[in-house]
C-alpha positions in Angstrom: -11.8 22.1 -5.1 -10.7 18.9 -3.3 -12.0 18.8 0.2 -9.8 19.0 3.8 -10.6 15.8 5.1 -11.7 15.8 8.7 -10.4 13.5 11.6 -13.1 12.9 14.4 -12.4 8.7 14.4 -14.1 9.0 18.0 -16.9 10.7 16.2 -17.8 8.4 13.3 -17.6 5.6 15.6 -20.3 7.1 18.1 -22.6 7.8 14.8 -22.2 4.2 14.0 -24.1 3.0 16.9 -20.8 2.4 18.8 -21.1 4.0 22.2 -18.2 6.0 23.5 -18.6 4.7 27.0 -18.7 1.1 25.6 -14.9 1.4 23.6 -11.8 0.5 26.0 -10.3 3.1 27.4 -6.7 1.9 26.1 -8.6 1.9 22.7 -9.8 5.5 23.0 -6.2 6.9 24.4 -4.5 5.5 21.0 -6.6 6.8 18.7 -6.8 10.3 20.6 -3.5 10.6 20.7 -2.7 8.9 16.9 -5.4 11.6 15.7 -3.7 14.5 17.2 -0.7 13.7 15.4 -2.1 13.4 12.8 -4.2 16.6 12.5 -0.2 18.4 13.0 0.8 16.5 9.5 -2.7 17.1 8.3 -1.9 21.1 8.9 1.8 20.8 7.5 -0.1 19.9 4.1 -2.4 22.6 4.2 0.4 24.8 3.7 1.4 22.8 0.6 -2.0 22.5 -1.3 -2.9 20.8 -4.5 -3.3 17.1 -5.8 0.1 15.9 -3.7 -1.6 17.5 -0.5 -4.7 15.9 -0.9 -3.3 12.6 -1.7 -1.0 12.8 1.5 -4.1 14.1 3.8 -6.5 11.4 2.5 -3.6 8.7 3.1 -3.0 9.8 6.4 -7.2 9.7 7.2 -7.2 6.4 6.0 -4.1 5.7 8.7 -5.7 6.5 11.6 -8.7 4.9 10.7 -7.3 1.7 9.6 -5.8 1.8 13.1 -8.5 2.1 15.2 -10.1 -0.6 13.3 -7.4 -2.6 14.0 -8.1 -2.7 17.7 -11.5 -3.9 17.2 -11.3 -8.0 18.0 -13.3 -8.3 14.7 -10.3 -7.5 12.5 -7.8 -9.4 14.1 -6.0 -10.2 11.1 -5.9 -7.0 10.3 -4.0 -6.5 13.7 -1.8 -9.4 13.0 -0.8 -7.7 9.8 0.5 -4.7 11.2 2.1 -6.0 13.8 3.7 -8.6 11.7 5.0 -5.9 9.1 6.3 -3.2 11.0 8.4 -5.4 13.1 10.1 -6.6 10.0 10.2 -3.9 7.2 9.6 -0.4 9.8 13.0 -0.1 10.5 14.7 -1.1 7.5 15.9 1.9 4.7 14.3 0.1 1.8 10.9 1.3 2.9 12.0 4.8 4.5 8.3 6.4 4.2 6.2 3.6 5.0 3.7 3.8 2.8 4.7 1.2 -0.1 3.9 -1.4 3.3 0.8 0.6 4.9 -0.4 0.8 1.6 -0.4 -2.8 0.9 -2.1 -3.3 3.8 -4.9 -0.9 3.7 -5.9 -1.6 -0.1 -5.0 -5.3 -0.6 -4.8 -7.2 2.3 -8.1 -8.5 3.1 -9.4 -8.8 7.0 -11.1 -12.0 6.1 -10.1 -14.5 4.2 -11.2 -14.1 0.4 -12.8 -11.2 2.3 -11.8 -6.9 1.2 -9.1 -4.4 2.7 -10.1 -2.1 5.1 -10.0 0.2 2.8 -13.5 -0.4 1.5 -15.1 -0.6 4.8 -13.2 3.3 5.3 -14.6 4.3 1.7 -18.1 3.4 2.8 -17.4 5.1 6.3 -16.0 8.2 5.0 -17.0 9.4 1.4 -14.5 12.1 1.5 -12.0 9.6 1.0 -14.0 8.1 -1.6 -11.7 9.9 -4.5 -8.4 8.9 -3.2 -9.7 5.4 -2.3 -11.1 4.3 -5.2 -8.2 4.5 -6.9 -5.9 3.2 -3.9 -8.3 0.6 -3.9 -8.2 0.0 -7.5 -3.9 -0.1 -7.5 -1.5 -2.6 -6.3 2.2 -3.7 -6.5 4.0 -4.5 -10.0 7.1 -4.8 -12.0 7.6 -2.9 -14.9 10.1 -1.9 -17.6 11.1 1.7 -17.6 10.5 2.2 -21.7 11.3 6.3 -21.4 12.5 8.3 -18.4 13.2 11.6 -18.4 13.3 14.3 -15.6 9.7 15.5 -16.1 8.0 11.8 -16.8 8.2 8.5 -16.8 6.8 5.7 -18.9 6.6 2.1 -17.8 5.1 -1.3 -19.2 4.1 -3.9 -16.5 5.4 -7.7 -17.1 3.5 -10.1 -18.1 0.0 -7.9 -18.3 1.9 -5.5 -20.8 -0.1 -2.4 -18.7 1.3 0.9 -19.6 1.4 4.0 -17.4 2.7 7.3 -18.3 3.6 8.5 -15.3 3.3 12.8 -15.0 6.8 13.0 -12.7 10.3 11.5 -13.2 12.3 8.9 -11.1 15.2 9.6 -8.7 17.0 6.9 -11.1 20.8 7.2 -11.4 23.3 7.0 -14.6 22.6 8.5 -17.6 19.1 6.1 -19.1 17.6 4.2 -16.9 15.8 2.8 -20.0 15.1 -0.8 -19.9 15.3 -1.3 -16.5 12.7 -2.7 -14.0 10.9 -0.8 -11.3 9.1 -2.5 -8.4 6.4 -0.2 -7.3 2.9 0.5 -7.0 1.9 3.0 -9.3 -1.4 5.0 -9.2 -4.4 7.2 -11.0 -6.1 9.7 -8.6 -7.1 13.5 -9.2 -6.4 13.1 -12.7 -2.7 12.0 -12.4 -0.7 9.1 -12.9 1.9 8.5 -10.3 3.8 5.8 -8.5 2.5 6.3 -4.9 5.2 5.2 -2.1 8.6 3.9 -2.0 10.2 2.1 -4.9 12.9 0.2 -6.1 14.6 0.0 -9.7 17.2 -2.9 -10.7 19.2 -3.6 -14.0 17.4 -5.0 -17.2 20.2 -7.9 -16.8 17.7 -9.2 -14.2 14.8 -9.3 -16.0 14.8 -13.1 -17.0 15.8 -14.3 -13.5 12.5 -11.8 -12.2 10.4 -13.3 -14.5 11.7 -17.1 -13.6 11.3 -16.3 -9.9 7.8 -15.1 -10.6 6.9 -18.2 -12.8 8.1 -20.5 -10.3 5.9 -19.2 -7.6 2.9 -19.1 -9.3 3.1 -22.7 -10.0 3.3 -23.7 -6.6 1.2 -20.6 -4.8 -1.3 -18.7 -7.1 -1.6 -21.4 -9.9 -4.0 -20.4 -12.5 -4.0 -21.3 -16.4 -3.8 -17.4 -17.3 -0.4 -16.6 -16.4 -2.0 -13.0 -16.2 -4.3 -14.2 -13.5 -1.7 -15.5 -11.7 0.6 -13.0 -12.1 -1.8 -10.4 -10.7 -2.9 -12.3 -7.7 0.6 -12.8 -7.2 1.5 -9.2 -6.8 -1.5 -8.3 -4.8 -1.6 -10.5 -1.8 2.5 -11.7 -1.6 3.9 -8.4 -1.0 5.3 -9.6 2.3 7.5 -12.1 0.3 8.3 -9.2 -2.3 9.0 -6.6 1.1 12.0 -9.6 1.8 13.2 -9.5 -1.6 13.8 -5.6 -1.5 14.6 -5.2 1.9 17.9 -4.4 2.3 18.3 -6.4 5.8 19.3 -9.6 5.5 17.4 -10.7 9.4 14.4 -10.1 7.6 14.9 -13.5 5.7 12.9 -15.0 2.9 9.3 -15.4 3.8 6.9 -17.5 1.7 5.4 -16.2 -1.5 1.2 -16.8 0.9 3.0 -15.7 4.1 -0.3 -13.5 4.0 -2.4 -16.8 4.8 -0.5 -16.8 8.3 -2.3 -13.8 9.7 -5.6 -15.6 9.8 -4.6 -18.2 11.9 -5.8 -18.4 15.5 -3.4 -18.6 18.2 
């Protein structure tokens, strides 16, 4: 049975040692009122049930939290982030749900620099979450080759790391084989399925040697490393902003650097 994750942010703050009395009270008016919104999604999922339930409950837990703690001055970047990202990509049709950016920033981003995501300080927080953020924590962006698609499943092979995920739903791809293609996505293992959590967005296999050019050239100059897999990886885990302006399909949202990331630590 997979546990109904609780709100009560207010709550678990207070039982860490942070007074109540001493929080803002502009701090305290977000997060009551983010939480009862939340609670009305929260109870639109009960009705569902099952894995996709869970996973949608645990991801919206991990929401409110990630925003509270973003209105502590100790994650400032963290702040920065958000701000930064839903002025660019929360409006734009590429990223309709939100949660292939919020995702991004809750399980890759770190609040300090060479620092974690605030999604491990919420894991150690809340162990209810622990089985959905494990494995958020443990996922992040990628391209990959479709190499079988059908209605029911969906099989994929990651450049340049060759990973391989079998994936237990289909795509929303169009045509008659989507085979051979490339998928930008972040695809997932939690309560025993495989599944591409979030937005997505699929392009023809004609494209793959300009992709893998694009990706070569910035890891020259941005995530060098001598294992192109190394490189590769750290690539797609902290320069999702840059990917967010390849896919969005805006064009105000410009071209940002491949480490735009590295700008959210500055001080003003």
């Amino acid at each position: 049975m997979l546990d109904r994750p609780k709100t009560g942010v207010l709550e678990n703050l207070n039982s860490q040692g942070r007074k109540l009395s001493s929080l803002p009270h502009e701090f305290m008016q977000q997060v009551q009122s983010f939480e009862k919104v939340i609670e009305e999604e929260i109870r639109a999922n009960d009705e569902q049930g099952g894995v996709i339930a869970a996973i949608q409950n645990s991801f919206l837990m991990v929401q409110i939290l990630a925003a509270a703690h973003s209105l502590d001055k100790k994650f400032q970047p963290l702040k920065k982030c958000i701000d930064d990202i839903v002025k660019r990509f929360g409006h734009d049709e590429s990223f309709q749900d939100d949660i292939l950016l919020f995702s991004w920033i809750y399980f890759n981003f770190p609040t300090t620099l060479g620092g974690k995501p605030i999604g491990y300080k919420i894991a150690l927080d809340r162990p209810e979450l622990r089985p959905f953020l494990d494995a958020a924590l443990d996922s992040r962006l990628g391209i990959f080759e479709i190499t079988k698609s059908s209605s029911e499943e969906c099989h994929l092979k990651e450049l340049f790391t060759g990973k391989q995920w079998k994936l237990n739903h289909g795509l929303d791809l169009r045509g008659d084989t989507m085979d051979g293609c490339l998928v930008f996505a972040r695809p997932m293992r939690a309560f025993g399925e495989q599944y591409i959590f979030g937005d997505y967005s699929v392009f023809p296999s004609a494209r793959r040697p300009a992709i893998e050019d694009l990706i070569r050239e910035k890891m020259k100059t941005s995530f060098f490393h001598e294992d192109d897999v190394v490189s590769y990886e750290t690539f797609m885990t902290l320069g999702a902003p840059y990917w967010f302006t390849i896919f969005a399909k805006s064009d105000k949202c410009g071209i940002l650097a491949a480490d735009h990331y590295l700008q959210y630590y500055k001080k003003q």
